[in-house]
PyMOL Python script that loads the backbone (N, CA, C, O; Angstrom):
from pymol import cmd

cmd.read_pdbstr("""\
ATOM      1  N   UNK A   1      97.069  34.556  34.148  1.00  0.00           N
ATOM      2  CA  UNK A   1      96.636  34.988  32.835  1.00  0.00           C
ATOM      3  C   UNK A   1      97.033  33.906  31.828  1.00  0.00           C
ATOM      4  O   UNK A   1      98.100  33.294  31.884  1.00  0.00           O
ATOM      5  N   UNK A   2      96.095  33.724  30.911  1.00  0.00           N
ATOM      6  CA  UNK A   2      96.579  32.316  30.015  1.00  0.00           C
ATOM      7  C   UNK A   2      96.936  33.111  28.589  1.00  0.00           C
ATOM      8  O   UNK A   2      96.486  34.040  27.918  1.00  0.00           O
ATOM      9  N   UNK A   3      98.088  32.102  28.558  1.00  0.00           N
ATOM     10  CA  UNK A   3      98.656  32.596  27.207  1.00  0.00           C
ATOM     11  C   UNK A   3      98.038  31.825  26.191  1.00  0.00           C
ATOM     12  O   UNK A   3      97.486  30.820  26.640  1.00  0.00           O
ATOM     13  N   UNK A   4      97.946  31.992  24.828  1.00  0.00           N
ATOM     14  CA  UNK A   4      97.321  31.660  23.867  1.00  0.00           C
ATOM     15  C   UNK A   4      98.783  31.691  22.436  1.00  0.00           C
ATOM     16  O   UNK A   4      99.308  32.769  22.159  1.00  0.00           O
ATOM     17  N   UNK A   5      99.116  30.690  21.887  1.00  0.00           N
ATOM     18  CA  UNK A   5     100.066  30.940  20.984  1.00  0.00           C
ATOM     19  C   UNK A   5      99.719  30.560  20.192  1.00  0.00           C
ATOM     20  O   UNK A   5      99.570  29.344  20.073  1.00  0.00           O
ATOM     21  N   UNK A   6      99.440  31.362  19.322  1.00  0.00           N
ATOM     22  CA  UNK A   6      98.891  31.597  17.447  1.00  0.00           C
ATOM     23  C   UNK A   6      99.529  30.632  16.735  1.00  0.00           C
ATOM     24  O   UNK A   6     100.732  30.382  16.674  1.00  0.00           O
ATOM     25  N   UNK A   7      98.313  29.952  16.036  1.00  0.00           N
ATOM     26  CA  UNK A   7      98.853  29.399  15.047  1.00  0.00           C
ATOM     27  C   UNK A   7      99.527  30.081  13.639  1.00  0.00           C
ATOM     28  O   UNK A   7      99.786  31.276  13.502  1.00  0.00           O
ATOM     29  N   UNK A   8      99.684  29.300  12.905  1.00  0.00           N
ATOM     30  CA  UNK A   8     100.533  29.816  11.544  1.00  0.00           C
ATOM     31  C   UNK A   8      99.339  30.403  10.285  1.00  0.00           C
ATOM     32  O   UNK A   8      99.505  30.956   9.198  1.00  0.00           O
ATOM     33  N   UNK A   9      98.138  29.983  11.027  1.00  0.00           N
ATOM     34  CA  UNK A   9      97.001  30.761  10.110  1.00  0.00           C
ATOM     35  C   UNK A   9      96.771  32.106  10.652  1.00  0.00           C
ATOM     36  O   UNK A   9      96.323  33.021   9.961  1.00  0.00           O
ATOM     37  N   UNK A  10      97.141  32.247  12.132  1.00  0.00           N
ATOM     38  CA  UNK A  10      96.492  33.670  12.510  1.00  0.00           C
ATOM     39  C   UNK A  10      97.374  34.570  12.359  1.00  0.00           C
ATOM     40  O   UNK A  10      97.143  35.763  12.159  1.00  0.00           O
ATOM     41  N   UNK A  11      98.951  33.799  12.487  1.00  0.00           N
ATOM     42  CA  UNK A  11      99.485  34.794  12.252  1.00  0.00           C
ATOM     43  C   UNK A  11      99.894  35.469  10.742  1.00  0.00           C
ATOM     44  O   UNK A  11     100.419  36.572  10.583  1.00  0.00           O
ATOM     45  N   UNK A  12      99.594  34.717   9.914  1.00  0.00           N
ATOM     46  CA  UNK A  12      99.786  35.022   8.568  1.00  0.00           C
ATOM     47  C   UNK A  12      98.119  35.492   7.872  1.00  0.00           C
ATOM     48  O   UNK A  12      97.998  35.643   6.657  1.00  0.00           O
ATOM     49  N   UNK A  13      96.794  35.702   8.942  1.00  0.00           N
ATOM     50  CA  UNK A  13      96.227  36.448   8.882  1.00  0.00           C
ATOM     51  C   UNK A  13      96.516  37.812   9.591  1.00  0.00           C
ATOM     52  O   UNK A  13      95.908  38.738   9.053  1.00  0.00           O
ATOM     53  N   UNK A  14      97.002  38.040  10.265  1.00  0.00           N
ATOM     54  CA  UNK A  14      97.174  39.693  10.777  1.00  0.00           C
ATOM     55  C   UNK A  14      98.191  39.930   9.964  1.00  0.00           C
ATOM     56  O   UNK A  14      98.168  41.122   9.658  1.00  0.00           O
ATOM     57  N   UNK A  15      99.106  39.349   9.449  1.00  0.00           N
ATOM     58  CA  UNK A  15     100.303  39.828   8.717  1.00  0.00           C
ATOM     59  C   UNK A  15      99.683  40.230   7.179  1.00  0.00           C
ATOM     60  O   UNK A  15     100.288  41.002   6.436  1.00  0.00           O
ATOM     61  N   UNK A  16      98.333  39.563   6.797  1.00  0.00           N
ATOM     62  CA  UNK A  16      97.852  39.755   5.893  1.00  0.00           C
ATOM     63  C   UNK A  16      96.846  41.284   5.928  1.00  0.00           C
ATOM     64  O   UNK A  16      96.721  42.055   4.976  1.00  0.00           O
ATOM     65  N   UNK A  17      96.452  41.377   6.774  1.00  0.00           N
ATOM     66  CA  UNK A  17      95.658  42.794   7.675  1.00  0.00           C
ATOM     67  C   UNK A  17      96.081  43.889   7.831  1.00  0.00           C
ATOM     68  O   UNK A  17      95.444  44.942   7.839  1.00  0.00           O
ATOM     69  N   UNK A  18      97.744  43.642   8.033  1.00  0.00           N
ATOM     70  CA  UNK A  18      98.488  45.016   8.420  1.00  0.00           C
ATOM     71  C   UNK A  18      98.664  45.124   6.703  1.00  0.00           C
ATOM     72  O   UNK A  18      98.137  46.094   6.158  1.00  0.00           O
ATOM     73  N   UNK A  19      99.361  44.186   5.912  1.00  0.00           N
ATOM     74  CA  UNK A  19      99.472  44.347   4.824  1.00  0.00           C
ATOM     75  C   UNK A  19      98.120  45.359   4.136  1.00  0.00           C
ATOM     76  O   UNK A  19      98.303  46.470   3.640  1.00  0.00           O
ATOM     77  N   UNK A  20      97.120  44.846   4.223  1.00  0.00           N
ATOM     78  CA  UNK A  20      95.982  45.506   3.522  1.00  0.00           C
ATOM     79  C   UNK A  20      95.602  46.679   4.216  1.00  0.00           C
ATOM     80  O   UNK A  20      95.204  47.532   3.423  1.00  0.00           O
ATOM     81  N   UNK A  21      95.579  46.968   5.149  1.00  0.00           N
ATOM     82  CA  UNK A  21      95.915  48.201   6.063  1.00  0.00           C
ATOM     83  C   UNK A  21      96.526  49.131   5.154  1.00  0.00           C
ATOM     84  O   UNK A  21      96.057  50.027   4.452  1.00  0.00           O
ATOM     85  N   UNK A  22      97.646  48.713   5.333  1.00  0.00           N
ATOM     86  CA  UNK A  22      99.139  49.766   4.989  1.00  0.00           C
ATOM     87  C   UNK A  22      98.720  50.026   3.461  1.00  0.00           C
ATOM     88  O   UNK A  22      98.637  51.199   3.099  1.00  0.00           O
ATOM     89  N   UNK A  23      98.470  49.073   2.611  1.00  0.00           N
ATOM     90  CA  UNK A  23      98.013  49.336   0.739  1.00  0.00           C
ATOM     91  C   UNK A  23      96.892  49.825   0.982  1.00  0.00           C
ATOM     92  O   UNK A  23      96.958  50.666   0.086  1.00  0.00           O
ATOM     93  N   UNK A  24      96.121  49.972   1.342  1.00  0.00           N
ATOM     94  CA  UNK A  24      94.913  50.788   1.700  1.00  0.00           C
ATOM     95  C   UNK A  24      94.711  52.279   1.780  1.00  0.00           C
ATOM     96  O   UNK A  24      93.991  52.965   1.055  1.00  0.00           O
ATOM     97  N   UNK A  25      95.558  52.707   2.902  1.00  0.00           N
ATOM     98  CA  UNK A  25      96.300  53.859   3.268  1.00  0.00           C
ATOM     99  C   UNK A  25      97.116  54.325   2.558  1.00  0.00           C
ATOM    100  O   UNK A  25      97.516  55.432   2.917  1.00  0.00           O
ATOM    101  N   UNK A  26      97.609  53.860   1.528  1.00  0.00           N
ATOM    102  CA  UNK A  26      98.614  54.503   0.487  1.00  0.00           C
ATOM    103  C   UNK A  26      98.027  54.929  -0.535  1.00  0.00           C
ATOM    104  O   UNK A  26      98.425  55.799  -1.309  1.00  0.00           O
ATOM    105  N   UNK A  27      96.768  54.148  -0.585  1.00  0.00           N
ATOM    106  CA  UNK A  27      96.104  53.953  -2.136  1.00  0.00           C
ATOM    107  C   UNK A  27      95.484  55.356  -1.950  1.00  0.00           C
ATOM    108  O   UNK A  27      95.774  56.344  -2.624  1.00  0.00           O
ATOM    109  N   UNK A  28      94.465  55.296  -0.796  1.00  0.00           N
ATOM    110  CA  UNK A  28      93.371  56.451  -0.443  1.00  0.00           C
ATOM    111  C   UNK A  28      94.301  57.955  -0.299  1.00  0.00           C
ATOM    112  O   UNK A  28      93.814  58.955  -0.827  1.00  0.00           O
ATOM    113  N   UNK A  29      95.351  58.047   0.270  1.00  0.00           N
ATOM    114  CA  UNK A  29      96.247  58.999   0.170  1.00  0.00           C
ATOM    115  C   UNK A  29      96.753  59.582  -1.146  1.00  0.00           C
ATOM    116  O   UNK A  29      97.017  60.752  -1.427  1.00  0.00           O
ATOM    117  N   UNK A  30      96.826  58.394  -1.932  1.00  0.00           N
ATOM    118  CA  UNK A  30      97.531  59.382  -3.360  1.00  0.00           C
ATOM    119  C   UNK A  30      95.890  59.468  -3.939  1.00  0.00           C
ATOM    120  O   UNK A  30      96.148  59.759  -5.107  1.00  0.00           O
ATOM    121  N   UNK A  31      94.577  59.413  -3.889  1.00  0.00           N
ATOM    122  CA  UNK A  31      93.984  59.527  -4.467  1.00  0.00           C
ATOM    123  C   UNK A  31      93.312  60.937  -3.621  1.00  0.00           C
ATOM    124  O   UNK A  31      92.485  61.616  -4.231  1.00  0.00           O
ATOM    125  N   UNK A  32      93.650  61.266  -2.423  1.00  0.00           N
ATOM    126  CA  UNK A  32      93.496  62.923  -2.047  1.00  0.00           C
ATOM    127  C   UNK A  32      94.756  63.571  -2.231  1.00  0.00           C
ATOM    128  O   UNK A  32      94.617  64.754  -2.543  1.00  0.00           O
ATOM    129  N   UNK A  33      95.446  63.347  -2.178  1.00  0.00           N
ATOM    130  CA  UNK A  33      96.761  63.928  -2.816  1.00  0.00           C
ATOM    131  C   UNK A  33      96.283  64.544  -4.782  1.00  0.00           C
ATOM    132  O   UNK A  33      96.363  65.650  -5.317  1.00  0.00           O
ATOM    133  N   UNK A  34      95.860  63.309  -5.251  1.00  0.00           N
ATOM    134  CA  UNK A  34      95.089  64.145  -6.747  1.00  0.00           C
ATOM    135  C   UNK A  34      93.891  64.632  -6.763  1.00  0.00           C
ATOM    136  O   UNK A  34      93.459  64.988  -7.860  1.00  0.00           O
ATOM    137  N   UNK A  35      93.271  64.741  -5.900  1.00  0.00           N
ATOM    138  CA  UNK A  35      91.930  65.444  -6.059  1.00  0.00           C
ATOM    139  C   UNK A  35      92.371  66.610  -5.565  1.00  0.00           C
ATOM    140  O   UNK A  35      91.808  67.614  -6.000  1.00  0.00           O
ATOM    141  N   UNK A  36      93.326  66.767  -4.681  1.00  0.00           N
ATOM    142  CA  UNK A  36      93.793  68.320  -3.797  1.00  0.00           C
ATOM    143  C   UNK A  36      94.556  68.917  -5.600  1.00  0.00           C
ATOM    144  O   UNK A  36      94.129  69.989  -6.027  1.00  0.00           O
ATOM    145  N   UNK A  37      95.349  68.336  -6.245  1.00  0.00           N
ATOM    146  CA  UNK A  37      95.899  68.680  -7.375  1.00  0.00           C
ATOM    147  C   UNK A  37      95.101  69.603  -8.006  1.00  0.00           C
ATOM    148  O   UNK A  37      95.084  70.819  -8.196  1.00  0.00           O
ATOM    149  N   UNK A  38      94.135  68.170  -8.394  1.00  0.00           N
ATOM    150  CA  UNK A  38      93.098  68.923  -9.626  1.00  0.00           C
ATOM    151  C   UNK A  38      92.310  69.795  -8.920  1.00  0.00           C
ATOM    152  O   UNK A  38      92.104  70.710  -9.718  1.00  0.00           O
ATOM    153  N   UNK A  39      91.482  70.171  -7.405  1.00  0.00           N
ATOM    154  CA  UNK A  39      90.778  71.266  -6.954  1.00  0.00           C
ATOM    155  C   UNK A  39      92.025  72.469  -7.213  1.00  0.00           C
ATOM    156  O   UNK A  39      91.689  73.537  -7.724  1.00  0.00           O
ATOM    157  N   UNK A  40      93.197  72.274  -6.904  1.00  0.00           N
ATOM    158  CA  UNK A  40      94.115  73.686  -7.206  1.00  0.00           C
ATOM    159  C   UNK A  40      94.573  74.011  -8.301  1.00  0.00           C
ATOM    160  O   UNK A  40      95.371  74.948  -8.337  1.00  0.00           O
ATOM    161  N   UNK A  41      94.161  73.262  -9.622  1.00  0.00           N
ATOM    162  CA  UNK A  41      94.411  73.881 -10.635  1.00  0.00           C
ATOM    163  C   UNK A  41      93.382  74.187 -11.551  1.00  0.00           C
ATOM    164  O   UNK A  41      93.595  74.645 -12.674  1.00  0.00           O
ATOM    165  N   UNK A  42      92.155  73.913 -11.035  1.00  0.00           N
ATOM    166  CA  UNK A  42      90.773  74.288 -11.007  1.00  0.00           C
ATOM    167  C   UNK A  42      89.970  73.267 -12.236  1.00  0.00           C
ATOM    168  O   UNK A  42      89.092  73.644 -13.012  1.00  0.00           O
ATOM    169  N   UNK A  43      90.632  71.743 -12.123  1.00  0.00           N
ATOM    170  CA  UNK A  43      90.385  70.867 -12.798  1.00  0.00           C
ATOM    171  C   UNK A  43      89.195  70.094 -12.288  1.00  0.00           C
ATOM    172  O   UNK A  43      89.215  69.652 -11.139  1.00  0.00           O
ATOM    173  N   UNK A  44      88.059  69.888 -13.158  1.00  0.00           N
ATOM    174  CA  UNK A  44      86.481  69.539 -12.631  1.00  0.00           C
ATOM    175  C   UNK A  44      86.673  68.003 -12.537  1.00  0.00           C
ATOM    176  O   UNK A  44      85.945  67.137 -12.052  1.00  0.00           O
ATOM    177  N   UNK A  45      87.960  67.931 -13.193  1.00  0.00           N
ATOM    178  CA  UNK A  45      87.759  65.818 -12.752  1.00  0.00           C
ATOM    179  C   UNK A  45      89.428  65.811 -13.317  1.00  0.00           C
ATOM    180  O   UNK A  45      90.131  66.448 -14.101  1.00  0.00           O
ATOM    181  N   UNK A  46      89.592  64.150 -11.956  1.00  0.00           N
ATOM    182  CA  UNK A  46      90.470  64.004 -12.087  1.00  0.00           C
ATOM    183  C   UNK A  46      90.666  62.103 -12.415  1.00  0.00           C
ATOM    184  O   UNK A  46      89.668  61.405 -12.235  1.00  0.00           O
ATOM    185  N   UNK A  47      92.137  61.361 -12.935  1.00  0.00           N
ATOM    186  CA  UNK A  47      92.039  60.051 -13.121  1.00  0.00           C
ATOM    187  C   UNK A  47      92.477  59.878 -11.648  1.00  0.00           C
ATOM    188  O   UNK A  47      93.199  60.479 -10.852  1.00  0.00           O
ATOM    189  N   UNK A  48      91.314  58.225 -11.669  1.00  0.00           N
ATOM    190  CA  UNK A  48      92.166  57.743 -10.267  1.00  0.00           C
ATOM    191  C   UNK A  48      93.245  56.758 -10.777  1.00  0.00           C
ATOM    192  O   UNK A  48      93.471  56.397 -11.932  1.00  0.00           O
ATOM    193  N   UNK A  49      93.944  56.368  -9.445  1.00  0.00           N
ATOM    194  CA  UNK A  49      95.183  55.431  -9.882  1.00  0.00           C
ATOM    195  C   UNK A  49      94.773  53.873  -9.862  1.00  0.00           C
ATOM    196  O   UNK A  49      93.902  53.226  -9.281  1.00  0.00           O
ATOM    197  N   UNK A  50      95.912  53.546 -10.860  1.00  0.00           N
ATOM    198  CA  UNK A  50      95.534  52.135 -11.234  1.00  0.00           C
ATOM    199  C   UNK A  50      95.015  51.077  -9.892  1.00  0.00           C
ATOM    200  O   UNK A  50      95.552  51.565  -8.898  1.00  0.00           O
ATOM    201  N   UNK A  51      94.435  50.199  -9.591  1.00  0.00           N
ATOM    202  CA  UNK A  51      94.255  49.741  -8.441  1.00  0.00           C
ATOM    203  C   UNK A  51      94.498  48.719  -7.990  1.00  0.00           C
ATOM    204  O   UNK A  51      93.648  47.859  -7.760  1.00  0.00           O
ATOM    205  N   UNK A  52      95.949  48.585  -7.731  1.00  0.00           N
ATOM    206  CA  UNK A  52      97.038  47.206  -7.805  1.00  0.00           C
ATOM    207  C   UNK A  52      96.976  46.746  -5.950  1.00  0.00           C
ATOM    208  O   UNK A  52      97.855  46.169  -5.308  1.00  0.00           O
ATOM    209  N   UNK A  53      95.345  47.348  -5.362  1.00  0.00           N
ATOM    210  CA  UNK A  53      95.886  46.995  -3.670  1.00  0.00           C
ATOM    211  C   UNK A  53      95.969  45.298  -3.626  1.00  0.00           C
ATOM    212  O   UNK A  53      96.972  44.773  -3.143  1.00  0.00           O
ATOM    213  N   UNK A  54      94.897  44.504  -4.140  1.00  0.00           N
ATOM    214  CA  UNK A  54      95.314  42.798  -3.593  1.00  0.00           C
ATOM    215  C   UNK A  54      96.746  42.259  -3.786  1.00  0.00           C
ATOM    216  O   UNK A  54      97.343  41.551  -2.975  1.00  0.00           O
ATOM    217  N   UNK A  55      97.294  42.770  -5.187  1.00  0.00           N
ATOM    218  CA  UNK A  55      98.622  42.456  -5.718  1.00  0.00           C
ATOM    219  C   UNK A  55      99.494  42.928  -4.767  1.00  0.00           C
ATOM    220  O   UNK A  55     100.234  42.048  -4.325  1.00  0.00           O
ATOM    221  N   UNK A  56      99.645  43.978  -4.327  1.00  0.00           N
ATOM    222  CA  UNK A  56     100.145  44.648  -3.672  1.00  0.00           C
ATOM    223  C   UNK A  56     100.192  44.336  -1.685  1.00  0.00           C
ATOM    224  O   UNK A  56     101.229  44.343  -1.023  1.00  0.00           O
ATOM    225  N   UNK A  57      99.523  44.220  -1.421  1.00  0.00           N
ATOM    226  CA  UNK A  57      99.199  43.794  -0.120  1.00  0.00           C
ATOM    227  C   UNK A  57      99.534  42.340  -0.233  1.00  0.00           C
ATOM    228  O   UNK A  57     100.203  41.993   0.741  1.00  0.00           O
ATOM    229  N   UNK A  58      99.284  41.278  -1.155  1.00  0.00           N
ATOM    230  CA  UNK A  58     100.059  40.184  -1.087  1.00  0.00           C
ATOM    231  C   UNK A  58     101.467  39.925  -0.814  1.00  0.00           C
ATOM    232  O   UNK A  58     101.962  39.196   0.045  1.00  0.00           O
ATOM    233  N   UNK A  59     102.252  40.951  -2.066  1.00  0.00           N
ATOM    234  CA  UNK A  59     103.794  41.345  -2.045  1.00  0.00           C
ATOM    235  C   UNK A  59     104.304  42.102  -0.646  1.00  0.00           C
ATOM    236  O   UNK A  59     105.476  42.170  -0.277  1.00  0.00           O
ATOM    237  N   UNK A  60     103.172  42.642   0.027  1.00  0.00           N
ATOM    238  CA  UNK A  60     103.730  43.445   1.090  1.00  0.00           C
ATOM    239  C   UNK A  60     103.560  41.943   2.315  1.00  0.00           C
ATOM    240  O   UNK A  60     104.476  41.710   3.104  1.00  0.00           O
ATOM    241  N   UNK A  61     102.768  41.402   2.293  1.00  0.00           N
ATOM    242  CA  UNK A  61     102.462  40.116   3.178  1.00  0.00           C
ATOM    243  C   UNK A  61     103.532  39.354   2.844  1.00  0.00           C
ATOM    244  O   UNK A  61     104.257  39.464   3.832  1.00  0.00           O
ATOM    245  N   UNK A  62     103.994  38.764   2.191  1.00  0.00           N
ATOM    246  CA  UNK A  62     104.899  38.072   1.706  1.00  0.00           C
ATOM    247  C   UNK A  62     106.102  38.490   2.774  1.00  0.00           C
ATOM    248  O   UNK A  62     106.606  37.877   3.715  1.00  0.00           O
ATOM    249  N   UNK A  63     106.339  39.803   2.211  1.00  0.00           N
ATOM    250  CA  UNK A  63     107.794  40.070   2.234  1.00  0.00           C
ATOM    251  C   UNK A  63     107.423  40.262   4.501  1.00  0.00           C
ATOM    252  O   UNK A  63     108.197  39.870   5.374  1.00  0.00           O
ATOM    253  N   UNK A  64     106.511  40.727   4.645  1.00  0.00           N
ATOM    254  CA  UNK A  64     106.353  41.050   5.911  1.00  0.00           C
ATOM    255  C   UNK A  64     106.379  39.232   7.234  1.00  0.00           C
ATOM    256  O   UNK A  64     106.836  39.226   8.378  1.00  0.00           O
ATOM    257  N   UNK A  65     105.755  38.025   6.509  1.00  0.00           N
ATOM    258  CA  UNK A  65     105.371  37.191   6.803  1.00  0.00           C
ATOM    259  C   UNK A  65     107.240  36.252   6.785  1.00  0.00           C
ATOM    260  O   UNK A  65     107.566  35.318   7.518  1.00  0.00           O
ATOM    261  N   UNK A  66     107.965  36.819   5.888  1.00  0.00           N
ATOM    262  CA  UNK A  66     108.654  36.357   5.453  1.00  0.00           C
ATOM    263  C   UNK A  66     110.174  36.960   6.677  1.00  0.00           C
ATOM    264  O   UNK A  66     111.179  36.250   6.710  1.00  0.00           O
ATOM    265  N   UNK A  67     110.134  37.801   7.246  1.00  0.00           N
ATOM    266  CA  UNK A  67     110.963  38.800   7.885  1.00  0.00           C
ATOM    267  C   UNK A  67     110.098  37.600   9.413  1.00  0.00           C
ATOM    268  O   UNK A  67     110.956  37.067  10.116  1.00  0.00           O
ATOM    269  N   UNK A  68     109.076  37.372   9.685  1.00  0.00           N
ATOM    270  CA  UNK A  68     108.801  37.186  10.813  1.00  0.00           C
ATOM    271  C   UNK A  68     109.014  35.799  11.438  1.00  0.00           C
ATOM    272  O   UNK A  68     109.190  35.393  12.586  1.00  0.00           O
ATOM    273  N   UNK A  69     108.896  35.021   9.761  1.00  0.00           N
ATOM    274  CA  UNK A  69     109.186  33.353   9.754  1.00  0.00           C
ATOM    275  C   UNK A  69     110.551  33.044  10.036  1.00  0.00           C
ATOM    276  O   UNK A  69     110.879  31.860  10.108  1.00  0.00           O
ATOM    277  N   UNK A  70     111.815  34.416  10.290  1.00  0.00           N
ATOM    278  CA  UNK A  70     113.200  34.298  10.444  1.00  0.00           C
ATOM    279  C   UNK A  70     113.288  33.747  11.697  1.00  0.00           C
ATOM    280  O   UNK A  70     112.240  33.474  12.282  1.00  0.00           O
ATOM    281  N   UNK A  71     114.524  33.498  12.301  1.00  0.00           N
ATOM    282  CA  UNK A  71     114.780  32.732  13.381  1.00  0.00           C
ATOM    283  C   UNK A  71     115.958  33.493  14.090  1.00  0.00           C
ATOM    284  O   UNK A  71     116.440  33.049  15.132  1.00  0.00           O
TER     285      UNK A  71
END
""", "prot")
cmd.dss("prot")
cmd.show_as("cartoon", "prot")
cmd.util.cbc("prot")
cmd.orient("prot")
């Protein structure tokens, strides 16, 4: 079986993936988390949340890319 060892672009693309993954999944969650709100308090509209995912998924890449570049 041949091994294949990632360069420093692929791996700081999947580290960038899980990042946007994970801000993704947080974002879409608090935004049914407030629509479940406002359907139970019988509110016809609700605000969505500010939408900080690139900022955010960067800072999470960073810090994730940064834990992996350790030795």
């Amino acid at each position: 079986m041949p091994t294949h060892n990632k360069t420093g672009y692929e791996i700081r693309l999947e580290v960038l993936q899980m990042a946007v993954s994970l801000v993704n999944d947080r974002y879409h969650q608090t935004c049914h988390q407030l629509q479940y709100a406002a359907e139970k308090s019988n509110d016809k509209s609700f605000a969505l949340p500010v939408d900080t995912r690139v900022a955010d998924a960067t800072a999470i890449a960073e810090q994730l890319y940064d834990f992996v570049e350790k030795k």
